[in-house]
C-alpha positions in Angstrom: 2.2 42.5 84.2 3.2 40.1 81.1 3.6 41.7 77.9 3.8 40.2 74.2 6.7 40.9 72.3 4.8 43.9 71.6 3.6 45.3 74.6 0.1 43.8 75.1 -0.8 42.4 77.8 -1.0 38.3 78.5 -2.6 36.1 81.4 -0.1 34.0 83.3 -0.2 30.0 83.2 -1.8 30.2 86.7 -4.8 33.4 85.5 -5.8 30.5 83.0 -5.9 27.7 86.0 -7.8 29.8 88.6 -10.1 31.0 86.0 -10.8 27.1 85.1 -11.1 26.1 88.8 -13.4 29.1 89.6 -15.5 28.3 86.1 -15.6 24.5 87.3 -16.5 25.0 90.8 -19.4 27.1 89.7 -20.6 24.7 87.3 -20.4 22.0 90.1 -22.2 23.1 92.5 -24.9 24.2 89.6 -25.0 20.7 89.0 -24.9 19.3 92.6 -28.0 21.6 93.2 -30.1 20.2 90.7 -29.3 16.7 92.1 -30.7 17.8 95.0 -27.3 18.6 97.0 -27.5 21.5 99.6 -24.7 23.4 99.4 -23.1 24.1 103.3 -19.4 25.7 102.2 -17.8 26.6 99.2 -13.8 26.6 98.9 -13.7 25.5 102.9 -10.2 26.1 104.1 -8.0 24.7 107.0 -4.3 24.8 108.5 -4.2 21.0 106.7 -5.8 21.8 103.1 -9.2 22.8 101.3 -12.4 21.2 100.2 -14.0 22.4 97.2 -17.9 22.0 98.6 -19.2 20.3 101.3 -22.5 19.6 100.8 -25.3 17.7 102.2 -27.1 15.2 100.2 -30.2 13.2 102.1 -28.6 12.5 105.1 -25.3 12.1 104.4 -22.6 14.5 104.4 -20.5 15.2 100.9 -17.2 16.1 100.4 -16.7 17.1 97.2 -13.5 17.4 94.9 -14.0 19.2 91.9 -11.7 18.6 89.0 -11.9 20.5 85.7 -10.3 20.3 82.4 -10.1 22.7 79.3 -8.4 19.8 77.2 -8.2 16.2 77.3 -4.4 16.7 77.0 -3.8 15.9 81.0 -6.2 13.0 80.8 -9.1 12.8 82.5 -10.6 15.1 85.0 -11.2 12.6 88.0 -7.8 10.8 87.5 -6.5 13.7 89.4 -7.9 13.1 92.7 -4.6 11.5 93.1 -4.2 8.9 96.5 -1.8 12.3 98.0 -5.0 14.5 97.2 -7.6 12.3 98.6 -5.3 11.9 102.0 -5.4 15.8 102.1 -8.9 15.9 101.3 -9.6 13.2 104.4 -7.6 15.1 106.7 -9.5 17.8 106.5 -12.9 16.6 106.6 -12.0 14.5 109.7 -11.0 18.2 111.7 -14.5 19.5 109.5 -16.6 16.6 111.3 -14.6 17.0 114.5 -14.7 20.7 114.6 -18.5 20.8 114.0 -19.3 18.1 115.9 -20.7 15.8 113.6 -18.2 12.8 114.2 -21.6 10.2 114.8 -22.9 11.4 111.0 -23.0 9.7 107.5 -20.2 11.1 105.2 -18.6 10.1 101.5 -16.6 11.4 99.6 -17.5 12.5 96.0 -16.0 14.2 92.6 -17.2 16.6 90.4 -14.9 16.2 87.1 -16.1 18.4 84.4 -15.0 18.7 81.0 -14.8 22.6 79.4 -14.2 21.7 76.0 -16.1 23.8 73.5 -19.6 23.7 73.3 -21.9 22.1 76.4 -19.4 21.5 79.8 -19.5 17.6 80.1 -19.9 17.4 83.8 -20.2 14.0 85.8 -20.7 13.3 89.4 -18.9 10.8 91.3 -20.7 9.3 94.9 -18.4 7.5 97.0 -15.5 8.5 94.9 -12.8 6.8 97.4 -13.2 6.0 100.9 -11.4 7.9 104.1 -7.6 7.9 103.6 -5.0 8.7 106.0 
């Protein structure tokens, strides 16, 4: 465990991260809902990466990044789905559509970047963030 200087306890860098990507993720799919998303998987995982929610939104199938911030100070939430990140993200939704065979089916890829600054989350959804890259 990480101590003060005087013996009290302290989060690690990476506490402060999962507990805003756990926070965010939450608030995303709270938000995706009320748009009228239904939520299939949450945090799905693969030998080639993660998605953060696949969802399904009329008929077409959502794969969602979500990207939150506590402070501005790294810029913008959605300017991280960097090209490298929305490769990985591809990858894995191809083996998703192969592996569930839904290969024939509409899909997109959207963000979820969301803003924790004090007060009211500032949360914004992004359809057809980027298209299939690989």
């Amino acid at each position: 465990m990480l101590t003060d200087g005087m013996g009290h306890p302290q989060d690690r860098p990476d506490d402060h991260r999962a507990r805003t990507g756990t926070r965010g993720e939450s608030l995303a799919v709270k938000a995706l809902k009320k748009k009228g998303y239904k939520i299939l998987e949450k945090n799905y995982r693969s030998k080639l990466g993660e998605i953060d929610v696949i969802a399904r939104d009329g008929g077409v199938l959502a794969f969602v990044e979500v990207k939150a911030r506590r402070t501005d100070r790294f810029g913008d939430p959605k300017l991280a789905v960097t090209a490298h990140k929305q490769r990985k993200i591809s990858m894995v939704a191809l083996e998703y559509l192969k592996k569930t065979d839904q290969m024939d089916k509409g899909a997109r890829f959207d963000v979820v970047a969301i803003r924790l600054l004090p007060g009211k989350p500032e949360i914004e959804i992004i359809k057809n963030a980027f298209e299939l890259a690989y």
